[in-house]
Every structure is written in C-alpha cells, then in structure tokens.
Backbone as JSON Lines, residues from 0, in Angstrom:
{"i":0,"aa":"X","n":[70.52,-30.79,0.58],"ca":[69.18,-30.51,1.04],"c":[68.38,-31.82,1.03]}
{"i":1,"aa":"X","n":[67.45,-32.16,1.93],"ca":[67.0,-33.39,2.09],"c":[65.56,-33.16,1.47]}
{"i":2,"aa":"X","n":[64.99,-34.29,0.64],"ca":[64.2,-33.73,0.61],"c":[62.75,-35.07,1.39]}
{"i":3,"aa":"X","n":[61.5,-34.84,0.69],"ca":[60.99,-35.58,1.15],"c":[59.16,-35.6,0.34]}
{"i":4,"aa":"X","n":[58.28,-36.08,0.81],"ca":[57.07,-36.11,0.51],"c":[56.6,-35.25,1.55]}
{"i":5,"aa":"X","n":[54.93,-34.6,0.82],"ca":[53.87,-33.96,1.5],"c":[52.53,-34.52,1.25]}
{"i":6,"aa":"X","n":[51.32,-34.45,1.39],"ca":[50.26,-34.93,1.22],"c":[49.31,-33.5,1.31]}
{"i":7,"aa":"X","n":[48.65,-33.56,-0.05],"ca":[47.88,-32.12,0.13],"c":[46.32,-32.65,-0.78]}
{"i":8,"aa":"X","n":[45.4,-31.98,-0.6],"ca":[44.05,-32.32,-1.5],"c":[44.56,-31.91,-2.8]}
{"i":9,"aa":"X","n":[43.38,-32.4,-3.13],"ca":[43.34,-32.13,-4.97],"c":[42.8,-30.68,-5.01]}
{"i":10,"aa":"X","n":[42.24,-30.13,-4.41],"ca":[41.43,-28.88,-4.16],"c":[43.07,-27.82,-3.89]}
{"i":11,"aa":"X","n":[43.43,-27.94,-2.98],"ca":[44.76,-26.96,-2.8],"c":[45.92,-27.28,-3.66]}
{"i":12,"aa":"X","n":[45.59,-28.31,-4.57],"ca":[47.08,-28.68,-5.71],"c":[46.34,-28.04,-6.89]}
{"i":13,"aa":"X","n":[45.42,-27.86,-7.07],"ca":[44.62,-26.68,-8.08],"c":[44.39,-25.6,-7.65]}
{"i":14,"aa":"X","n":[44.7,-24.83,-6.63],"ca":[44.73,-23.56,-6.12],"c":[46.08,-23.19,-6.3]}
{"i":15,"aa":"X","n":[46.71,-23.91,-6.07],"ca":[48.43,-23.76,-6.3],"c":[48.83,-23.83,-7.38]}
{"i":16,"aa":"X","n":[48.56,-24.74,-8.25],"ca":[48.55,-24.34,-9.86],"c":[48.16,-23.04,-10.34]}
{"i":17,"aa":"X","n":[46.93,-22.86,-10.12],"ca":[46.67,-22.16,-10.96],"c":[47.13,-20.36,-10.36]}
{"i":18,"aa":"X","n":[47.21,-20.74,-9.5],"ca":[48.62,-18.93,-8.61],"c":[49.58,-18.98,-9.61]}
{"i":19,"aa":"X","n":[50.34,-20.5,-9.52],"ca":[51.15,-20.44,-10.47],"c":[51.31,-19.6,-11.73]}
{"i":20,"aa":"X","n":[50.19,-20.31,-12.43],"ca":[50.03,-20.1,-13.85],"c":[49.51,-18.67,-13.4]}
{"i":21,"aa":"X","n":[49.08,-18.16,-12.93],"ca":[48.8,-16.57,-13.03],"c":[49.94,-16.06,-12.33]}
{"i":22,"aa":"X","n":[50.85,-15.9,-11.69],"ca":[52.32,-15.65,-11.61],"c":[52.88,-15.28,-12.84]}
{"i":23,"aa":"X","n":[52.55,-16.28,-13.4],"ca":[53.73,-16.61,-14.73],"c":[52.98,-15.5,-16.21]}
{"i":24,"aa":"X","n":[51.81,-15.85,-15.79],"ca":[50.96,-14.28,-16.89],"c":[51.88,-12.78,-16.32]}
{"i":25,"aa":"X","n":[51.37,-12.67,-15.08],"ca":[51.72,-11.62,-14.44],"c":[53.27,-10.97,-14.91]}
{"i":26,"aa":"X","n":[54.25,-11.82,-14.65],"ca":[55.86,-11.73,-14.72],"c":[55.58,-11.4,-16.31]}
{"i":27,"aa":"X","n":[55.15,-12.26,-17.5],"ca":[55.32,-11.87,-18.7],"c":[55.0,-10.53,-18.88]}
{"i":28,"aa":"X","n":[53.84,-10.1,-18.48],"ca":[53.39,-8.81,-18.79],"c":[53.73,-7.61,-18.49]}
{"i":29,"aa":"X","n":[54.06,-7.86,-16.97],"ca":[55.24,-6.83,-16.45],"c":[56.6,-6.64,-17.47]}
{"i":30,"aa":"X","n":[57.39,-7.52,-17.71],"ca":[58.06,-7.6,-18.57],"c":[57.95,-7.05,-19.71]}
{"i":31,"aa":"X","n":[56.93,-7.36,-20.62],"ca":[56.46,-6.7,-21.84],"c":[56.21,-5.3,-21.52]}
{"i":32,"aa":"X","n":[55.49,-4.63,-20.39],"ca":[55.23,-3.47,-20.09],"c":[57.11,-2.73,-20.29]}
{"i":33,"aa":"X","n":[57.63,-3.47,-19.35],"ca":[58.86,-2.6,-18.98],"c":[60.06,-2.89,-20.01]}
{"i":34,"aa":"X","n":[59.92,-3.32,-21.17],"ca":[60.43,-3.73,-22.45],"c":[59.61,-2.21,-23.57]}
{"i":35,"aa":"X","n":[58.25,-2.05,-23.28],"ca":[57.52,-1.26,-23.66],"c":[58.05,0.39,-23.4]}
{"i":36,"aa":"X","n":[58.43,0.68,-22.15],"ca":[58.6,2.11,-21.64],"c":[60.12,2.04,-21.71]}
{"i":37,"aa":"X","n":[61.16,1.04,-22.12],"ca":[62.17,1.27,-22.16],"c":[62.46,1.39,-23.92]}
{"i":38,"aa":"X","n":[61.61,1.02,-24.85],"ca":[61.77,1.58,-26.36],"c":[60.61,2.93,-26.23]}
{"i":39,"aa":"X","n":[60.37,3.5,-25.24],"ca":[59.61,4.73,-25.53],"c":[58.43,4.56,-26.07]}
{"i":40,"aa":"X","n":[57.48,3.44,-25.81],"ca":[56.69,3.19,-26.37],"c":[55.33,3.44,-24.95]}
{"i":41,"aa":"X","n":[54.9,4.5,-24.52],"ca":[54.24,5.04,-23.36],"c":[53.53,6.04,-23.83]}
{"i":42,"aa":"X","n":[52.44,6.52,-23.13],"ca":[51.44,6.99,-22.94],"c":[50.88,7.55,-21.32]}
{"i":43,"aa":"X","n":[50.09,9.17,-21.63],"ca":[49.81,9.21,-20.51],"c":[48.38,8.77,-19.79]}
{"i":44,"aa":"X","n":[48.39,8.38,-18.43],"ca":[47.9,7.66,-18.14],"c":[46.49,8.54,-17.11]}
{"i":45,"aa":"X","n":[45.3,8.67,-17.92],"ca":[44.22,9.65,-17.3],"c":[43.24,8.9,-16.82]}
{"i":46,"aa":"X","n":[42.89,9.28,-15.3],"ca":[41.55,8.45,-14.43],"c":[40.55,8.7,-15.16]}
C-alpha cells in the first residue's frame, strides 16, 4: 500500500480527534453494557 501525505487545518485535526476519542468512550461502554446483560446484571427499562 503506498502511502503518502495530506494537508488538513488545525480546526478539522481537532474535530477528528476528538470523534475519535468519543468513538473510543462509546465502544468501551457498549462493551461494559454487553459484558453487563451477559452476567445478568439488567433491568427493566421504563419511559
């Protein structure tokens, strides 16, 4: 795979970070959730 350079602002390399870093919250928590309902550890869920 070849690779190469891009050129982007400082404004969209901190928009992209920080997706990132909220990605990476997101995936943990999902995780923890579905680590959660697989030891039976759930509740029902009322509007």
């Amino acid at each position: 795979m070849k690779t190469g350079t891009i050129v982007i602002t400082k404004e969209e390399y901190e928009r992209l970070k920080e997706a990132a870093e909220v990605d990476e919250i997101l995936v943990r928590k999902i995780k923890r959730s579905l680590e959660d309902i697989k030891e039976g550890r759930i509740r029902e869920w009322n509007d």
